[in-house]
VMD Tcl script that draws the C-alpha trace (Angstrom):
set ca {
  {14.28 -8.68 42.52}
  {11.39 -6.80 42.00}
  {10.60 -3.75 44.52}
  {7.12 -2.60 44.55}
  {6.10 1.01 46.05}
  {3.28 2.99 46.37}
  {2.49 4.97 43.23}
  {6.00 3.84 41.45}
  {8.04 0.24 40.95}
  {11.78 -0.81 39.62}
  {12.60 -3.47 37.87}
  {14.78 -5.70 38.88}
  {16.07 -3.58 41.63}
  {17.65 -0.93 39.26}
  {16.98 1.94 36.71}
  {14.77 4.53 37.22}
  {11.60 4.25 39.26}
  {8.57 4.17 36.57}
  {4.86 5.39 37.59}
  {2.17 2.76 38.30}
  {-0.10 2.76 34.87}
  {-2.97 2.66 36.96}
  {-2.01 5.89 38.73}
  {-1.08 7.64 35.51}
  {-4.80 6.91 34.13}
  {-6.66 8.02 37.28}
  {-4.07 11.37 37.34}
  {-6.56 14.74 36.58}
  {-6.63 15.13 32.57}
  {-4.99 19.13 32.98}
  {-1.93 17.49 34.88}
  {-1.75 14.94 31.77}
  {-1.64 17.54 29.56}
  {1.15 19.56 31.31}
  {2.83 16.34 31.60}
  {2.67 15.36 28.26}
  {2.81 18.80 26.58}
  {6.20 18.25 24.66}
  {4.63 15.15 23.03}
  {1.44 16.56 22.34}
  {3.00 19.46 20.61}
  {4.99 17.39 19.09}
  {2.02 15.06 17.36}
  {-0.44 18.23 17.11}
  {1.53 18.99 13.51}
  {0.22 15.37 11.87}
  {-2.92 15.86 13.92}
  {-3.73 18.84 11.62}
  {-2.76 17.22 8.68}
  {-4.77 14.35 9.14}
  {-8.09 16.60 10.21}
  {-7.89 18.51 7.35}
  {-6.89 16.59 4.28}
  {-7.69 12.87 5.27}
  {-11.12 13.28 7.99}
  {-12.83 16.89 6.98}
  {-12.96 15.81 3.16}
  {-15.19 12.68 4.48}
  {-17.67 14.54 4.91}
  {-17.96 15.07 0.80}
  {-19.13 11.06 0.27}
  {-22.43 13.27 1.28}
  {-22.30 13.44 -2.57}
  {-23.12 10.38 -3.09}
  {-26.86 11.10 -2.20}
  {-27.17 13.88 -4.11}
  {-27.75 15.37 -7.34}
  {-24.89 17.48 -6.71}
  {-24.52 20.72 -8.78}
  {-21.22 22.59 -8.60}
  {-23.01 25.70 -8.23}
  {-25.62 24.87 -6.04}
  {-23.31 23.66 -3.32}
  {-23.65 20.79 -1.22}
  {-26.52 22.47 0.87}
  {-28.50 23.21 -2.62}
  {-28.27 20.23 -4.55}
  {-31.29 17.85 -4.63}
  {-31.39 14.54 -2.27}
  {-31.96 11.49 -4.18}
  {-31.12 8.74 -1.83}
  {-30.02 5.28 -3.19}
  {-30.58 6.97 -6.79}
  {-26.83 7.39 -7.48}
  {-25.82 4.02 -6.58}
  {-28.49 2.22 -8.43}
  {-27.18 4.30 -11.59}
  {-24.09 2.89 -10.94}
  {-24.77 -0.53 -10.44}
  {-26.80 -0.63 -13.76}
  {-24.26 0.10 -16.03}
  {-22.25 -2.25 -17.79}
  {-18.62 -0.18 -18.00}
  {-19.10 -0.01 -13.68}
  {-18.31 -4.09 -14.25}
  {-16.14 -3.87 -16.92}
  {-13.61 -1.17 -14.57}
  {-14.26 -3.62 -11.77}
  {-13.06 -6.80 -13.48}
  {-10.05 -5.27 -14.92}
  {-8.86 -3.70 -11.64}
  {-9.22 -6.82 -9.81}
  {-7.31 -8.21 -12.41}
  {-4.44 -6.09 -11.88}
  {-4.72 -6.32 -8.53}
  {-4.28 -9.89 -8.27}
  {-1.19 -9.77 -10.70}
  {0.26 -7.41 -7.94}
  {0.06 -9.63 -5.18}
  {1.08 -12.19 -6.75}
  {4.06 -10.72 -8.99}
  {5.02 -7.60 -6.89}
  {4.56 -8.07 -3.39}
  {6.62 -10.98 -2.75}
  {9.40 -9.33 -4.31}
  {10.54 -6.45 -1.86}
  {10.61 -9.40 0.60}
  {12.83 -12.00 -0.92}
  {15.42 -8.90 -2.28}
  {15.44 -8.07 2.01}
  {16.09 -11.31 2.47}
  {19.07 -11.77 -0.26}
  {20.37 -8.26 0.85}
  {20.59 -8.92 4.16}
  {21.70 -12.63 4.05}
  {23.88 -12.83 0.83}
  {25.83 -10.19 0.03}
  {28.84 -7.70 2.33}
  {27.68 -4.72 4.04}
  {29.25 -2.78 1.20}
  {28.36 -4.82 -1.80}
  {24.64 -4.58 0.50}
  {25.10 -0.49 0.55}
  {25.64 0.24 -2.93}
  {22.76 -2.30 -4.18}
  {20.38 -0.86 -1.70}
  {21.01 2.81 -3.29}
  {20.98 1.09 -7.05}
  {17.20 -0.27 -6.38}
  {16.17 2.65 -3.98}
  {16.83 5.28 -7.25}
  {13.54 4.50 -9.52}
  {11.51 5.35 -6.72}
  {12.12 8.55 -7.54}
  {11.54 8.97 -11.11}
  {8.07 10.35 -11.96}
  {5.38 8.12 -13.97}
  {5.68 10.39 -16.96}
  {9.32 9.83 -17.55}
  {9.30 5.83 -16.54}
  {6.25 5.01 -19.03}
  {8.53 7.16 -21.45}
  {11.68 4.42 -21.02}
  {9.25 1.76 -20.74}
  {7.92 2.78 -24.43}
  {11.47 3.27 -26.07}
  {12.28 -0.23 -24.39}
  {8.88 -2.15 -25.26}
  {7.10 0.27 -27.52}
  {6.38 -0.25 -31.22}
  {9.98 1.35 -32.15}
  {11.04 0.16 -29.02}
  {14.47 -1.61 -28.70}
  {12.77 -5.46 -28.01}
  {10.56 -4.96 -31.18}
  {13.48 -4.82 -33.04}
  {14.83 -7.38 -31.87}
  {12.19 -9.82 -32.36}
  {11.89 -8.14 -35.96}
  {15.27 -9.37 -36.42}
  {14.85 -13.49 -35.19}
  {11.65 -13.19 -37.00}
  {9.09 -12.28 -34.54}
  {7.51 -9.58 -35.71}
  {4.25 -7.22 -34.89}
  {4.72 -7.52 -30.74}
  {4.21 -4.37 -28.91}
  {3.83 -4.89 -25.27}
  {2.94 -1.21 -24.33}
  {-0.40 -1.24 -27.68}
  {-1.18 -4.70 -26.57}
  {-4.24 -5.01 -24.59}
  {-3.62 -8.28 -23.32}
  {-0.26 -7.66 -21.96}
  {-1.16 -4.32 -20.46}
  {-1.82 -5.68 -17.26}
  {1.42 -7.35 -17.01}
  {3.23 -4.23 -18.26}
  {1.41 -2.46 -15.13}
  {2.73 -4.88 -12.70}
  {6.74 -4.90 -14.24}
  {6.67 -1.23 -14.67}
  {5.66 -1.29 -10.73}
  {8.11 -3.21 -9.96}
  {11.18 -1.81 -11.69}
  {10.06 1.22 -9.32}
  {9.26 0.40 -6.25}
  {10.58 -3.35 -5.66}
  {13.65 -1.87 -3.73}
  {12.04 1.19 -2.58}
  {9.64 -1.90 -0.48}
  {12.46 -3.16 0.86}
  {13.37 -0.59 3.41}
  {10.68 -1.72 6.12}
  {11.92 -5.39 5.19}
  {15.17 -4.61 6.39}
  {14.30 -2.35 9.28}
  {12.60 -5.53 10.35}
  {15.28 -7.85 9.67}
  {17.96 -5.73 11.45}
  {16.15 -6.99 14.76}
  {16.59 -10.19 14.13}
  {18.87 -11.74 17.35}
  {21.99 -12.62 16.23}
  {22.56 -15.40 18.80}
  {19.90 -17.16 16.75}
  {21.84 -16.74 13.49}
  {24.86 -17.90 15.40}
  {22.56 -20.58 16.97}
  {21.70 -21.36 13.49}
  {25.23 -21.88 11.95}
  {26.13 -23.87 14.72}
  {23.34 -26.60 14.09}
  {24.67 -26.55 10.77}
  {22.18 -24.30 8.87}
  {23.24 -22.51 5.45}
  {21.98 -19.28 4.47}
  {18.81 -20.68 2.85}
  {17.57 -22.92 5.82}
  {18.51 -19.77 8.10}
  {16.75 -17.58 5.39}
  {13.88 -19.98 5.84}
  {14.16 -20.78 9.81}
  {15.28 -17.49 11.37}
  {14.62 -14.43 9.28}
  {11.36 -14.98 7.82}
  {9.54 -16.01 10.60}
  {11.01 -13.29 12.09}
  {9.81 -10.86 9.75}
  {6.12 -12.70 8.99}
  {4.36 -10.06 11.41}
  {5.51 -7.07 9.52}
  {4.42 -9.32 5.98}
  {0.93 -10.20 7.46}
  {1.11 -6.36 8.72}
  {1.84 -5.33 5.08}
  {-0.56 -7.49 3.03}
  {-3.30 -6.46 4.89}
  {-2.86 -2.89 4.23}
  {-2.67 -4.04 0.30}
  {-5.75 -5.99 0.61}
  {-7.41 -2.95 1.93}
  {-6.38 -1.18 -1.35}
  {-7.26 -3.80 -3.31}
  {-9.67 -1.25 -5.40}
  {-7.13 1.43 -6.44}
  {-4.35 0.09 -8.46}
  {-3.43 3.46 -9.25}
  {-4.37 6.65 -11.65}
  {-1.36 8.03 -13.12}
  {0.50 5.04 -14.04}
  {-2.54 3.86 -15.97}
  {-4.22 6.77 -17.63}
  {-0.91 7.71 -19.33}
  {-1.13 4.80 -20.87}
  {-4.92 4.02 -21.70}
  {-4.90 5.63 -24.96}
  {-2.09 3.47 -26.14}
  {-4.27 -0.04 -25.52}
  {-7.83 1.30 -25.07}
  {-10.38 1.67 -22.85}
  {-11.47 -1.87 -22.76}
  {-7.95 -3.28 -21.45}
  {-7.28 0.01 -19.20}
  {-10.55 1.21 -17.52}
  {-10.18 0.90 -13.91}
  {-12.32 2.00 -11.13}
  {-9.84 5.46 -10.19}
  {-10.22 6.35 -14.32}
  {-13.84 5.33 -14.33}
  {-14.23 8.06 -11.81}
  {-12.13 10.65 -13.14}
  {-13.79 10.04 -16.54}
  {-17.58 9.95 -15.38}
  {-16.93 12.42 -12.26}
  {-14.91 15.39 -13.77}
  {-15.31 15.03 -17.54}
  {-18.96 14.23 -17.89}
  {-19.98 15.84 -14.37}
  {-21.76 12.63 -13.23}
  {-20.70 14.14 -9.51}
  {-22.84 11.63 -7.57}
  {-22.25 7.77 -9.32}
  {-18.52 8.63 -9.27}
  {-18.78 9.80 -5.48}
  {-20.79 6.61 -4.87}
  {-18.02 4.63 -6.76}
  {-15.55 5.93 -4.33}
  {-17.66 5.50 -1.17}
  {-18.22 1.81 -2.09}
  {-14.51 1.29 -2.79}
  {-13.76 3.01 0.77}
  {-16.54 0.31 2.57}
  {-15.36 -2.46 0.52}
  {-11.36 -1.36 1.23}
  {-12.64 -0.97 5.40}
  {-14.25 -4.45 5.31}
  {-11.76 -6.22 3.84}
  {-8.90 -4.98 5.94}
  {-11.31 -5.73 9.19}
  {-11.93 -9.32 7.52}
  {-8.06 -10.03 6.66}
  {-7.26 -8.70 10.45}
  {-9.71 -11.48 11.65}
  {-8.02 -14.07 9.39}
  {-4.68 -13.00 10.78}
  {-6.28 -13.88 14.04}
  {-7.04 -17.33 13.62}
  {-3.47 -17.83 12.30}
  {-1.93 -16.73 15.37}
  {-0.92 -13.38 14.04}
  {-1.49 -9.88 15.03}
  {-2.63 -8.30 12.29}
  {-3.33 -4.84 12.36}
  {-3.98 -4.94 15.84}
  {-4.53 -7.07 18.50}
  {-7.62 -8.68 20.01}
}
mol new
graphics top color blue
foreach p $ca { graphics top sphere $p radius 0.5 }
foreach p [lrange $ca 0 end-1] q [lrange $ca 1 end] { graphics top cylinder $p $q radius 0.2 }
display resetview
């Protein structure tokens, strides 16, 4: 039985009496604030972080419309509009970056992102809590190894002298390289990505999963389900609003497929195979001081990256999902 008072209602006729939302809004904003000072103290330390490193620097894609000289300063440097861009847009490597990120990109949600997902679902369906522990911590570890020191084992496994060259040597295949060959490098991007961070993915999978309701796993058995249909039935629905959640944060990074990982390897396969946009701008931006095209380069990737997540959220939508955020 629900009890309604003036200002405050239970639920249910029990548990502590909770303050009309309506009230709390029209309550004076000082009285808010004393009322909500442990939480705003506690949330003022990401606050900061996020004014100064993610929202001041914003105000840099001023660069963009400028011909920016280091030591004239933003306020000194000459405004050329649109001139930047239209720079950018006429030259042919700006297409050739684009084309070969997108192809990565692709390759990643294709090849990478499903996987975090179906090793939740094995962990959590397949194997004993222990035997689940100890596999979690075995795929959790190359998380943490730096770039430099997995594209190190990746080149003694896969290199020229690698340990798979020599083996095809010896059954008579002979000349393969997959770390100098340009047309595997995209491939190599995508398994090096996810020897490292396929179980690292997995840990919002199974935060997810551990809500799952029992009863309907036990609802499931009952009916007769194994531990594919119940896979298939019960946890993955139950988990699709974190997926949809998830892939449309990676669609709105669907322009930076890293910097690191790739330009410690370019020189091993070339420019033409490994020129992406984030290189394109390191290359153009810092090394030949072209400060504006390579700030324009970022601001389109940024407008591009905000559009698509909007568009994906509105796609979710229609599905049924919701997204992001909710209409």
């Amino acid at each position: 039985m629900a009890v309604a008072e003036v200002g405050t209602e239970t639920v249910g006729g029990s548990g502590p009496p909770r303050a009309d939302p309506a009230r709390r809004r029209r309550a004076p904003l000082t009285a808010r604030i004393r009322r909500d000072g442990v939480l705003l103290a506690m949330i003022l330390p990401g606050f900061v972080y996020f004014a100064v490193f993610q929202w001041l620097p914003l105000a840099g894609n001023v660069i963009a419309f400028l011909d920016y000289q280091p030591y004239l300063g933003i306020t000194d440097s000459a405004w050329v509009g649109l001139r930047n861009f239209a720079e950018v847009f006429a030259d042919p490597t700006f297409y050739h970056a684009v084309r070969n990120t997108l192809v990565i990109t692709v390759l990643q949600l294709v090849l990478f992102f499903p996987v975090p997902i179906l090793l939740a679902l094995l962990l959590n369906s397949v194997m004993t809590p222990r035997l689940r522990t100890f596999v979690q911590s075995v795929v959790y570890l190359p998380h943490f190894i730096g770039w430099v020191l997995l594209v190190s084992i990746f080149t003694q496994i896969l290199g020229p002298m690698g340990v798979v060259t020599h083996l095809l040597d010896a059954v008579g295949v002979s000349g393969f390289s997959a770390t100098t060959t340009p047309e595997f490098f995209p491939f190599l991007i995508v398994l090096e990505l996810i020897w490292k961070d396929a179980g690292w993915g997995t840990i919002i999978f199974l935060a997810a999963l551990a809500n799952v309701s029992g009863e309907l796993q036990e609802a499931a058995v009952i009916d007769g389900a194994g531990k594919w249909r119940r896979i298939w039935h019960v946890s993955l629905p139950a988990i699709m609003p974190v997926i949809i959640l998830l892939l449309i944060l990676q669609i709105g990074t669907i322009l930076s497929v890293g910097f690191e990982q790739i330009i410690l390897q370019r020189d091993a396969v070339g420019p033409a195979a490994a020129e992406v946009l984030d290189t394109w701008v390191y290359y153009h931006g810092i090394q030949d001081g072209a400060w504006g095209p390579a700030a324009a380069v970022g601001l389109v990737k940024g407008i591009v990256g905000f559009g698509l997540v909007l568009g994906a959220n509105k796609l979710a939508h229609l599905f049924g999902q919701d997204g992001i955020y909710r209409r």
